[in-house]
N, C-alpha and C positions, 0 to 999 in steps of 0.2 A: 504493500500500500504506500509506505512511504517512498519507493521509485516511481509508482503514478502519478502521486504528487509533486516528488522532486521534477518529474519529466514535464508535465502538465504547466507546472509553475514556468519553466525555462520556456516552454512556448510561449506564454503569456507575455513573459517576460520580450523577448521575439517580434510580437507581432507587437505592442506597446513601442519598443525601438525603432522599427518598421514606421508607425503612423508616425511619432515624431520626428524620422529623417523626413519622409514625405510632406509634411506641416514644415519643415523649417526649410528646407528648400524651394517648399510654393511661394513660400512669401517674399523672397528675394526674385523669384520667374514674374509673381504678382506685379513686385517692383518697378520691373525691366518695363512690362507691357505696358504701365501706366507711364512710364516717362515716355516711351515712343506716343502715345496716346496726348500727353500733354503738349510735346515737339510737333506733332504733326499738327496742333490747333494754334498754337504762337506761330507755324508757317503761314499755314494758310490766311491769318489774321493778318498775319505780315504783309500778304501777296493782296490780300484784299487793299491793304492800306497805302499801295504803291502803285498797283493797276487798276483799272475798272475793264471793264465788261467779260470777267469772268466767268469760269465757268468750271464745275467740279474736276472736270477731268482737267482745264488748263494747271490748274492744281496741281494735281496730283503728276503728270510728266514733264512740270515744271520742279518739283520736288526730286524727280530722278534724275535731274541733270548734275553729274558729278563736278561741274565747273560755275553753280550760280549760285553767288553768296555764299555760303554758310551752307552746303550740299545736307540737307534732310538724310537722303539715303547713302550716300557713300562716306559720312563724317560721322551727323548724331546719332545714326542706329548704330554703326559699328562700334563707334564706341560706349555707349550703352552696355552694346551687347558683351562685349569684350571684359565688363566688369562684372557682368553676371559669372561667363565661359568663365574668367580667369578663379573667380573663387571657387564655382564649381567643382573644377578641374584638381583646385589645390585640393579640395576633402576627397577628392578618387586618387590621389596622387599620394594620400597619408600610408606611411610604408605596413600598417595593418591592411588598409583596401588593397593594397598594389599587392600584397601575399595572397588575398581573397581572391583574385581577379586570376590568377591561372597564370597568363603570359602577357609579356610585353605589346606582344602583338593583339591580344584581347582588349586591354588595356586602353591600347590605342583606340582600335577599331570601335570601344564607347566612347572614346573621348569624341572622336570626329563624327560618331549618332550624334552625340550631342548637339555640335556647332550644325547638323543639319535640322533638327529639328527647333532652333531657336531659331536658323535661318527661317524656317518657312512659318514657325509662330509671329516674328516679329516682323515678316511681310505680309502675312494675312490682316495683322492689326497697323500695317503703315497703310496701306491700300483701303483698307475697311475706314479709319480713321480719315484720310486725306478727304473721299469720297462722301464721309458724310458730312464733314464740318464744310466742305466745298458746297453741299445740298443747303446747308442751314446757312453761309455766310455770302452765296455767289448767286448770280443770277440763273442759277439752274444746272442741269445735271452736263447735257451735253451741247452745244452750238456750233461743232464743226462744220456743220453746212447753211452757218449764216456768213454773210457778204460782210457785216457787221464784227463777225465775232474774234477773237485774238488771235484765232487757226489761223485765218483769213490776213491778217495783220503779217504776221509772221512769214506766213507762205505766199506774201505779194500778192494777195487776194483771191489763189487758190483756196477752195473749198470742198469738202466731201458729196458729193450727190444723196450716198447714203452712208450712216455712220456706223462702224461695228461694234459697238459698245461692249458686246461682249466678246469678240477677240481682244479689242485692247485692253479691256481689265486683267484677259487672262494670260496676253504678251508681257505685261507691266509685272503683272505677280511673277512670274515663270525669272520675267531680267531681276527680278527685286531678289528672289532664294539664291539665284544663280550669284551675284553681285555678294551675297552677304555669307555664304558657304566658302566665297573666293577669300574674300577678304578676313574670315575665321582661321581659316589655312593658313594665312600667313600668319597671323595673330599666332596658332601653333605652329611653327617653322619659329619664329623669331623666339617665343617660349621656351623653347629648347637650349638657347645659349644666352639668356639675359633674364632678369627676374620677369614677375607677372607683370607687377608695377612698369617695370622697364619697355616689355613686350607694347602694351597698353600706348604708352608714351609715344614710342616709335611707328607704330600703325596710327596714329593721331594724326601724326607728323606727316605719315604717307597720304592721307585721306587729305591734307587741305589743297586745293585747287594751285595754291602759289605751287605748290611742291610737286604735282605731279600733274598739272600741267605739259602739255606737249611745249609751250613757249616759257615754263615757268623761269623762276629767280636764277633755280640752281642750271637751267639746260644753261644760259645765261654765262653765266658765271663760268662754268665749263669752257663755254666759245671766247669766254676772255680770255681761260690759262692756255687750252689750247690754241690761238690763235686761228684767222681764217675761217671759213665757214664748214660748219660739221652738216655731214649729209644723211645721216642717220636722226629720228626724233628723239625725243627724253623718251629712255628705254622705259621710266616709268609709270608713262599714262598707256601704255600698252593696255590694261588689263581695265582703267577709267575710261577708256574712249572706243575699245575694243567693239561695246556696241551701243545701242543708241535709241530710247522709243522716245524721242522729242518731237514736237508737233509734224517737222520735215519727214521724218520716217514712217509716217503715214497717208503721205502722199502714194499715189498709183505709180508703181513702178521703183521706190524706194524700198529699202529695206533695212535692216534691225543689227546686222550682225550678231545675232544672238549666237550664231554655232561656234563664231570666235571664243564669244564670254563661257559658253561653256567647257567648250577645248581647254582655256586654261583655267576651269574652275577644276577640271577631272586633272589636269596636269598637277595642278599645286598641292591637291587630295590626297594623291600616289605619292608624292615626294613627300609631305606630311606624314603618310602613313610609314612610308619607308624609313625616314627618318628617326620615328618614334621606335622603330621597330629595335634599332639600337642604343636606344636611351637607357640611364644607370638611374634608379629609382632608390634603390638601397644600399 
């Protein structure tokens, strides 16, 4: 009787452990989603109070563009998200978990579920969020094919005949996982040889427009030391400018480069993965 109870007890014990990892990890995921939730309504606020004749969706692929102002998706989610992954990562990384967990290669392969599943959490709530505070604060959901509207402005008074509102929400989420998976990979790639804190810092650093930039400070600066003109672009808007769902790329006959962003979202993945595969944990 009394190993029923000893045995019974350690369950208890068990699944008590269990709810309180789960409760103390929600609420830091809770976190996350409410700051992108807050960000995405101070943009749109923003855009309202700069432009008129708005429109939900001008929002929202106005928010994807990795080079206007203060980049919504390629700056304040990644880094957001970057401080969730990073503490996450440190309690999988505590050398008890990292004995639990099998292999290095195990190890890894939850780390990087991870960075996919915050990717596609925290574009489901940038795109859900942009979309509606766009509904509540712009003159409507879509105006692509008015003569009036900012599509129209932009694309020298090209306009849509008809609008696919639902391919492009589902283009915009699809670039928004792909973009925030890429850029988690490097957040783990740099992890690996500098602290979390450090990692964080440096991926900031790469996300501002000056910096990765095809024209930015540093290509700049480079064409000073080296003199003459370099015929090569800043190697590191490769992966920011690789593709593209701004109002032009919805024109007839345009397109997204989206298999680019992918190609190097799977490239940076494997190297990630490989990577970790040799990491010293203990």
């Amino acid at each position: 009787m009394s190993g029923l109870r000893s045995s019974s007890g350690r369950k208890t014990l068990a699944r008590s452990l269990r709810g309180s990892l789960i409760v103390h990890k929600s609420l830091p995921f809770a976190a996350l989603l409410v700051g992108i939730v807050a960000a995405s309504f101070a943009c749109v606020k923003t855009a309202v109070s700069v432009d008129i004749g708005l429109c939900a969706m001008d929002c929202l692929l106005d928010a994807c563009d990795s080079a206007r102002g203060v980049p919504l998706l390629w700056l304040v989610c990644p880094l957001l998200s970057t401080f969730y992954l990073g503490w996450l990562w440190q309690i999988r990384e505590v050398p008890v978990a990292v004995a639990f967990s099998g292999s290095r290669t195990r190890l890894a392969g939850i780390q990087l579920m991870d960075a996919v599943v915050v990717s596609a959490a925290v574009s489901l709530v940038f795109v859900a969020s942009m979309v509606l505070f766009g509904l509540l604060l712009t003159e409507g959901f879509c105006n692509f094919d008015v003569a009036a509207s900012r599509f129209a402005y932009v694309n020298k008074g090209l306009t849509l005949e008809a609008v696919p509102t639902v391919a492009i929400i589902a283009m915009v989420y699809l670039y928004c996982v792909a973009s925030q998976i890429a850029l988690f990979a490097v957040f783990y790639v740099v992890r690996t040889f500098v602290t979390t804190k450090g990692a964080i810092a440096i991926v900031g650093v790469l996300c501002l427009p000056a910096v990765h930039g095809h024209d930015s400070f540093i290509y700049d600066v480079a064409h000073n030391i080296l003199g003459g003109s370099i015929v090569f672009p800043n190697p590191l808007s490769f992966l920011f400018e690789a593709a593209n769902v701004g109002h032009a790329s919805w024109l007839p006959g345009a397109g997204h480069g989206l298999l680019s962003l992918l190609a190097m979202m799977g490239v940076l993945l494997v190297f990630a993965f490989l990577l970790a595969r040799r990491r010293e944990f203990l």
